[in-house]
C-alpha positions in Angstrom: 0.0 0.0 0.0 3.0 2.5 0.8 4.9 1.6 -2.5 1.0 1.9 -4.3 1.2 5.5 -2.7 5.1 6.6 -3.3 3.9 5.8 -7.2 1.1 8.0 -6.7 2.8 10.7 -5.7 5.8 10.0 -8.1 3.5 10.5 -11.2 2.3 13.7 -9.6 5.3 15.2 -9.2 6.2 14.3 -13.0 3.0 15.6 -13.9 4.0 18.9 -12.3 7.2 19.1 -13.3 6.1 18.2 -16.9 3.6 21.0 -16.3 5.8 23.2 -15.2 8.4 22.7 -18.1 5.6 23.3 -20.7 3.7 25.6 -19.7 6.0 28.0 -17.8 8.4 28.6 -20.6 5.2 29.4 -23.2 4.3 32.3 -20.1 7.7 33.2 -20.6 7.9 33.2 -24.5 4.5 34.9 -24.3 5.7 37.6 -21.9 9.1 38.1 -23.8 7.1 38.3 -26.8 4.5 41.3 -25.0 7.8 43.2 -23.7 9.9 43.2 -27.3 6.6 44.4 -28.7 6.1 47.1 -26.2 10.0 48.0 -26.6 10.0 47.7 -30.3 7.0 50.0 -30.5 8.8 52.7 -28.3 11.7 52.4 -30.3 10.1 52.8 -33.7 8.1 55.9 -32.0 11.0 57.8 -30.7 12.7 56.8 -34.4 9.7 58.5 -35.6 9.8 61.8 -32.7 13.0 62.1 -33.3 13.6 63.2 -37.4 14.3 66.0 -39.0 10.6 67.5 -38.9 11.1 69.2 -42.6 11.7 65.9 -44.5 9.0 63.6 -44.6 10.9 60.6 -46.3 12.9 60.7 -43.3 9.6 60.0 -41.1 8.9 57.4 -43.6 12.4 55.6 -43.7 12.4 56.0 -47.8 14.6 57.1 -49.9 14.2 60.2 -52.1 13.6 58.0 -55.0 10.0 56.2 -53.6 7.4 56.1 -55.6 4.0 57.9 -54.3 3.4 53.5 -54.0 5.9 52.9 -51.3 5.1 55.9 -49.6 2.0 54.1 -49.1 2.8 51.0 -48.4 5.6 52.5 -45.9 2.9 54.0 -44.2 0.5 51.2 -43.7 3.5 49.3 -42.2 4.5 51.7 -39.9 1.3 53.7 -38.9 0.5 49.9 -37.5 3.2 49.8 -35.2 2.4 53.2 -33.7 -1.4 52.9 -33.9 -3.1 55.0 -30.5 -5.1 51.7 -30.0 -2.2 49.3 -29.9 0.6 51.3 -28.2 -0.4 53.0 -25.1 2.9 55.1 -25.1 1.2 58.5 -24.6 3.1 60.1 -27.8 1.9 57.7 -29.8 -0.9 59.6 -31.0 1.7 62.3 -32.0 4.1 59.7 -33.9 0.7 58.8 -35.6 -0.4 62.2 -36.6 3.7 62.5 -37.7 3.3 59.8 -40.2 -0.2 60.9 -41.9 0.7 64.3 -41.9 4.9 62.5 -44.0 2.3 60.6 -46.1 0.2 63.8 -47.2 3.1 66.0 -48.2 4.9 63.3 -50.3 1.4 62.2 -51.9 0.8 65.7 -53.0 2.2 66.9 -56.2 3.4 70.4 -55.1 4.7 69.6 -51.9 6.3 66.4 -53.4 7.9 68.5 -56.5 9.1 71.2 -53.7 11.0 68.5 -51.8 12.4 67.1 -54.6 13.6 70.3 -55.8 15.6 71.0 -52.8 17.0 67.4 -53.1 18.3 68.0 -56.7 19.6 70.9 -55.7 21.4 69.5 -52.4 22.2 66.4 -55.3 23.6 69.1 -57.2 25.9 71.2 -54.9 27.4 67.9 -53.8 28.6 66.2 -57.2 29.8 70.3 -58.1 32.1 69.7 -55.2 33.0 66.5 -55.6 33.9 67.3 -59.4 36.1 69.9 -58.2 38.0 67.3 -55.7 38.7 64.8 -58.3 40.1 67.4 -60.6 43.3 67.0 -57.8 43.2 63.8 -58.1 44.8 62.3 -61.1 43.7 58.5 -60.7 40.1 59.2 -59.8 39.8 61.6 -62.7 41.3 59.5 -65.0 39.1 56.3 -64.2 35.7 59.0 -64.5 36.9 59.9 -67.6 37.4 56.1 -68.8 34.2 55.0 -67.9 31.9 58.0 -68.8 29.8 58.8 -65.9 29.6 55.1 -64.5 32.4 56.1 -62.1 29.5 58.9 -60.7 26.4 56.8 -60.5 28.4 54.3 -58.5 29.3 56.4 -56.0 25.7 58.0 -56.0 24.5 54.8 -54.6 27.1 54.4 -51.6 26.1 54.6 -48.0 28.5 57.6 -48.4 27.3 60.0 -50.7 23.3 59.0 -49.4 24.9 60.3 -45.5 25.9 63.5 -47.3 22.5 64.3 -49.1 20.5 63.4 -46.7 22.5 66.2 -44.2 22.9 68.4 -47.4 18.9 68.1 -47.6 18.3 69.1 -44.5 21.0 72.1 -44.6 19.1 73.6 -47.6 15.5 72.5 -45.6 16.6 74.7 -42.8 17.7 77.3 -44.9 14.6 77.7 -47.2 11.9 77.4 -44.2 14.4 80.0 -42.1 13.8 82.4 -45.0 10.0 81.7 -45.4 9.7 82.8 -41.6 11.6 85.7 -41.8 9.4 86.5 -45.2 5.9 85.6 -43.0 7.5 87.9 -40.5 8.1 90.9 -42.5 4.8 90.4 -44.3 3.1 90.0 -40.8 4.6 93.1 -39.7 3.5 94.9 -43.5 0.5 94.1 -42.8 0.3 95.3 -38.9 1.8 99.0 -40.4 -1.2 99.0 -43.3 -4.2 97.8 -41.0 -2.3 100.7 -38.4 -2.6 103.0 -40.9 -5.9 102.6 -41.9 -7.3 102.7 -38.7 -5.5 105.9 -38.5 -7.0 107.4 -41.5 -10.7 106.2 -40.9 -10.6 107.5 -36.9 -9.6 111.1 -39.1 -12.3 110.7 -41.3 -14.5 110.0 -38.7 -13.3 112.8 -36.4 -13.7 114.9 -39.8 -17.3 113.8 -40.8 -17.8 114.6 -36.6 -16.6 118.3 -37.1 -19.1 118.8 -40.2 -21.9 117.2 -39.2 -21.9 119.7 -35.9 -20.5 122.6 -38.5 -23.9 122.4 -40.5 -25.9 121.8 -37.0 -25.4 125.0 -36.4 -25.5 126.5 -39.8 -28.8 128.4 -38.8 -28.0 129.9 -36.3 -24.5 131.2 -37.9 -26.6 132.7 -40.6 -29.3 133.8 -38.2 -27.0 135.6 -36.1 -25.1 137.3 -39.5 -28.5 138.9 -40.6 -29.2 140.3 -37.2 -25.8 141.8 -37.6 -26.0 143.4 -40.6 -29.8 144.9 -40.1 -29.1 146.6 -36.2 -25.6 146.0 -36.0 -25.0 149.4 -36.2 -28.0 151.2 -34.0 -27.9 150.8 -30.0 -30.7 148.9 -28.7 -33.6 150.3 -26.0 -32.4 150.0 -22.8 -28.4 149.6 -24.2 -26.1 151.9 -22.4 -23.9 154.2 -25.1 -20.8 155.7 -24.5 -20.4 159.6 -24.3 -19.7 161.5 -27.2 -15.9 162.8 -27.3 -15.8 166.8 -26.8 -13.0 169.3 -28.2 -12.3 172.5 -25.8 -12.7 175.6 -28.1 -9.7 177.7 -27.9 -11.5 180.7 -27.7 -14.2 179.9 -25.0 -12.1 177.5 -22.6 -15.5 176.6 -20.8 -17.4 175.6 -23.9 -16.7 171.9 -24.8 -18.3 171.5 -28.5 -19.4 167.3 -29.1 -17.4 165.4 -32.1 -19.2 164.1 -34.6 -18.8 160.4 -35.6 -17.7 159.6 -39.4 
């Protein structure tokens, strides 16, 4: 009966310990699996926080070459990984918004053709200078020469010269949306002077239509007060007190004062 009971208790603790070996260590993959997701959401999100705000291939991870297809695509893959409803990281609505807002610019011809621009221009400025190195150097300007441009569009695709655009891009980026500030800013401050200015002249006009209205208010009584001057102006009123007339001493009679008649 003991034994009967030890090999009860034997297969129990198998049973456990075969329990324990399976189903712990799919807790543990599971759990692993949660935490990598978490972290590798975070890490694509602070990717996303963290690029050059101006470029929106950068926000997409594409080259300057992607067709308005990969942008998509690019976007549906990782608008996914940031998604508000699946990653509870509380920028994640802002790496969200980040992403639409890289999609809309590269899927709109103007903004597109603008970024692009700046690219061929960065592109542009970079080859010019590189053109002027190799002219020092003999072997590499020999070897261009040689094989007609091939020498050029080789190193166009190295990790090298794609480092130097992209920082190139950003330089002229910078420099263009520094200069369309300070434009905003003067216009902003144009437009300040002018609306100044015309609140100035309307409160003149105003004060101006003020003074004539009250001017011709009291037109009547202007011209009322005119006619009354010019009928009696001249003849004292009853009951108006009159100055004395002005007397001259006659040499003759020193006691006789004779009256002087008005002109």
């Amino acid at each position: 009966m003991f034994q009967c009971f030890y090999l009860i208790d034997s297969l129990n603790f198998l049973i456990i310990i075969f329990v324990y070996l399976i189903y712990f260590p799919l807790k543990l993959i599971q759990l692993n699996s949660f935490f990598l997701g978490i972290f590798f959401c975070l890490y694509v999100q602070q990717g996303i926080l963290s690029c050059f705000k101006l470029n929106p291939f950068e926000y997409l991870k594409l080259p300057f070459d992607a067709t308005p297809e990969e942008v998509k695509r690019q976007y549906r893959k990782l608008s996914l990984l940031v998604h508000p409803d699946k990653c509870k990281h509380p920028q994640s609505k802002e790496a969200f918004a980040a992403l639409a807002k890289a999609q809309q610019l590269l899927l709109d011809e103007q903004e597109r053709g603008y970024i692009l621009s700046q690219v061929n221009a960065a592109k542009e400025e970079l080859l010019a200078k590189r053109k002027k190195h190799l002219k020092k150097d003999t072997a590499s300007k020999i070897k261009s020469l040689v094989e007609e441009g091939k020498y050029e569009q080789q190193y166009e695709r190295t990790e090298e010269f794609k480092q130097e655009l992209k920082l190139k891009v950003r330089e002229i980026l910078t420099d263009q949306e520094w200069r369309r500030r300070k434009m905003q800013m003067r216009i902003s401050e144009e437009e300040g002077r002018l609306k100044k200015d015309e609140e100035e002249t309307k409160e003149m006009w105003k004060k101006k239509r003020e003074h004539e209205e009250q001017w011709e208010g009291t037109r009547e009584q202007r011209v009322s007060s005119w006619r009354d001057f010019m009928k009696g102006g001249k003849k004292a009123k009853k009951g108006e007190t009159r100055p004395p007339k002005l007397k001259t001493e006659d040499p003759n009679k020193s006691y006789v004062q004779r009256p002087v008649k008005r002109g």
